[in-house]
N, C-alpha and C positions, 0 to 999 in steps of 0.2 A: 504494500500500500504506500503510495505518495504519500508526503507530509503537507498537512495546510501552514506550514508555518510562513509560508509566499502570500498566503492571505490574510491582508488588513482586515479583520470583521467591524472597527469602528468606523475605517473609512470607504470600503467596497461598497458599491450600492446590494440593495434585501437581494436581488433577484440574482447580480453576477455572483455573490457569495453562495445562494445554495447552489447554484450550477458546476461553482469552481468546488463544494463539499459534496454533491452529488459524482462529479468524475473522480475523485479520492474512495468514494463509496464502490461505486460500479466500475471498474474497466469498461463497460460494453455504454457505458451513459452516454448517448449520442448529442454531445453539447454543440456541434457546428449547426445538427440541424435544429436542437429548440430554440439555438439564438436565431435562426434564420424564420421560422415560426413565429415569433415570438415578434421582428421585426415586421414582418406581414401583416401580424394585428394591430402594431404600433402604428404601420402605414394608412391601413384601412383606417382606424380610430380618425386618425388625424382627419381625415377626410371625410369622414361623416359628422366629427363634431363641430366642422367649420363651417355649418349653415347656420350657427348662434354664436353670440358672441358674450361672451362673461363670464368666469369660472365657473359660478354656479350652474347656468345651465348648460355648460358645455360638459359638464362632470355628470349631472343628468340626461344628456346622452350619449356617454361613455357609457353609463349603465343601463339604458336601454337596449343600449349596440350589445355591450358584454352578456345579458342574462336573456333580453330577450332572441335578437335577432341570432346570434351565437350561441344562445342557449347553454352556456357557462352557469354550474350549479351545484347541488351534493347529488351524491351517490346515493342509488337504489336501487332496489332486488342483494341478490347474492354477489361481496366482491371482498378482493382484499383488503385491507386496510394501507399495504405498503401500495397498492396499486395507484390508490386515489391522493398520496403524497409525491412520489415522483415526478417531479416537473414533464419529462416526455410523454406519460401516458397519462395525464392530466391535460395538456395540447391534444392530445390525439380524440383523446374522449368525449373531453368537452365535461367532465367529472373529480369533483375534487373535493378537499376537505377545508374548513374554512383557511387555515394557513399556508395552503398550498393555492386555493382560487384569489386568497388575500394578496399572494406574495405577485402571480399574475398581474390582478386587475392593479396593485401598486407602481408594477413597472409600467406598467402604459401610460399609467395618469403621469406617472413624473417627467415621463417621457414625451407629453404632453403639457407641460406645466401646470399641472393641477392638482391644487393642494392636500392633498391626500396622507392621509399616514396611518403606521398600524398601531394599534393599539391591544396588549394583553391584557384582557377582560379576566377577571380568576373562572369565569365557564369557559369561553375561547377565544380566540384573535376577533377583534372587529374592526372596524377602518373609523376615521374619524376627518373629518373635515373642519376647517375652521375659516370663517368669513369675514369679511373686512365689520360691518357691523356688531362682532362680537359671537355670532350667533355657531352654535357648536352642530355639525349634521354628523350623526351616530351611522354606519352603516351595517348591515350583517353579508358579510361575503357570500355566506350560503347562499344567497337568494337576493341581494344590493336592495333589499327592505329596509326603511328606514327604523332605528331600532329609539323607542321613547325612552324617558329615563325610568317610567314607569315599570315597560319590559324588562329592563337591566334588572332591577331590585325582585322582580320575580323570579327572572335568571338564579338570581342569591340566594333568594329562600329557599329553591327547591333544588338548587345544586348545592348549596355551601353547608344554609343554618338557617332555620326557621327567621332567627333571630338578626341574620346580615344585614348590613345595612351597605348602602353606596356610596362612597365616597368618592370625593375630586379625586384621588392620585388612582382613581380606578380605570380614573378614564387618559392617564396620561399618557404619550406618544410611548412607545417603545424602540429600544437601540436596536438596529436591525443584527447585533449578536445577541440578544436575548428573543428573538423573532426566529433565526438560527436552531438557536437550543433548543427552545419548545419545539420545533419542529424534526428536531435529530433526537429528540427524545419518545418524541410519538412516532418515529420511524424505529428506532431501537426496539423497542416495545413490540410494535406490531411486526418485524422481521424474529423478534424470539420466538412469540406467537406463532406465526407460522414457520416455526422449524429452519430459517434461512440464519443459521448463527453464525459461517465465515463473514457473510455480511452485517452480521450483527455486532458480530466485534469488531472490524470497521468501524461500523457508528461510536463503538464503545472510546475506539483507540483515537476517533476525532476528536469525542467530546473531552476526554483527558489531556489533549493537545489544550482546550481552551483553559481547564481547569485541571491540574495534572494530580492533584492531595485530596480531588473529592472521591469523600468515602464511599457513598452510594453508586457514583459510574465503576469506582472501583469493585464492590461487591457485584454490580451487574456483571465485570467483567469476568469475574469470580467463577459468576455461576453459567458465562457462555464457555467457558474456558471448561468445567465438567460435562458440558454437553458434550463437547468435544474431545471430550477424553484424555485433556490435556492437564490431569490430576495435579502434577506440579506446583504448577504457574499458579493454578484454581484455589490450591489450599493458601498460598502465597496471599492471594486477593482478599479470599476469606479468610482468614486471621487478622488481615489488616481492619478488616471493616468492624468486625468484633472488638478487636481491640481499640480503634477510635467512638466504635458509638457502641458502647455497652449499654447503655440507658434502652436503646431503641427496642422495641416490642419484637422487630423483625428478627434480631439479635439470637436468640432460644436459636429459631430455626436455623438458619446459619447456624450455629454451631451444632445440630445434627448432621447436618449437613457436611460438615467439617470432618464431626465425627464418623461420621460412615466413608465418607473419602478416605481415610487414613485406616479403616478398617479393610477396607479393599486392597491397598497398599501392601497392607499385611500380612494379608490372604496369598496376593500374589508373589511374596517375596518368599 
């Protein structure tokens, strides 16, 4: 595996960074052709949205163009999870998950001059717009619905805590390396899930690139590293993780975990 250490994730723009951590993921990630995809839409956009003039409503028919006419949207029926994150087969589809259709419809607007940004919502990525008169436009990528403040706080209740409340820094812009992560982390996840773990530890071995003493990528790696039958390394990972977060509930398990790894060991020696 490449190193991203040749990428800037403070100063690369959202879209060129997952493309450049997608080709470190994938050998086979065909990036010549989603930049060339990618630029087709950017072309089209531009040209549809230059029969209005003013950010706002040229942003509202970026998202007519994007959800309707393109019909850019989430996933339905039976699919992978790693399927509808992959920048190519999210182009190809026309299917994707909110921070994969967000990281899209992001690159077009900017690339369009229109003020767009993502925002990490604690349920998912949403876009956020901000207008010369103060006035703040919520979006949901899934479906470029305009989302109330009302909705959000429902969001809360029924994902977070009864009890949530909304706050301003809830809705504040996000660093396109923390856009990255959420997004290398809900690929991680659903690549263990479906039993893809050489690619899993990829994701694993990127995210410790950005963060190289976090415990938790480090127990993930732990445990793709047993999948793999690469006992070694795996009890290496898992003892560290035990030993920096003994508090954690997950902790017990891991050390079964641990424990039965080194009973195998033992068996086989």
């Amino acid at each position: 595996m490449t190193s991203v250490a040749n990428i800037d994730f403070s100063e690369a723009p959202l879209c060129e960074a997952v493309i450049a951590t997608s080709r470190v993921i994938r050998t086979d990630f065909p990036a010549d052709a989603v930049n060339a995809q990618l630029q087709a839409l950017v072309d089209e956009a531009r040209d549809y949205v230059s029969s209005v003039e003013g950010p706002d409503l040229q942003l509202e028919k970026l998202l007519e163009l994007f959800y309707k006419k393109w019909k850019f949207g989430g996933a339905s029926g039976v699919y992978k999870l790693s399927d509808v994150l992959w920048l190519d087969n999210v182009l190809n589809t026309r299917q994707g998950t909110a921070v994969s259709l967000g990281v899209v419809l992001l690159h077009i607007a900017h690339q369009l001059d229109l003020p767009l940004m993502p925002v990490i919502f604690p349920t998912q990525l949403i876009l956020r717009a901000d207008w010369m008169d103060g006035e703040m436009w919520l979006i949901n990528p899934f479906n470029g619905e305009t989302l109330s403040e009302h909705t959000l706080e429902v969001w809360l209740k029924g994902n977070i805590s009864p009890t949530a409340e909304l706050y301003e820094e809830d809705l504040d812009e996000a660093e396109p390396s923390t856009v990255i992560r959420k997004m290398l982390d809900t690929l991680k996840t659903a690549l263990m899930e479906e039993k893809h773990m050489e690619l899993a530890l990829n994701v694993c071995n990127l995210l410790l690139e950005i963060d190289p003493e976090d415990p938790y990528e480090i127990r993930d790696r732990g445990l793709i590293y047993a999948q793999l039958d690469c006992e070694h390394v795996a009890l290496t990972d898992l003892i560290y993780f035990v030993e920096q977060c003994p508090e954690d509930p997950v902790s017990e398990m891991i050390k079964v975990q641990i424990h039965s790894i080194e009973q195998k060991q033992v068996t086989l020696h």
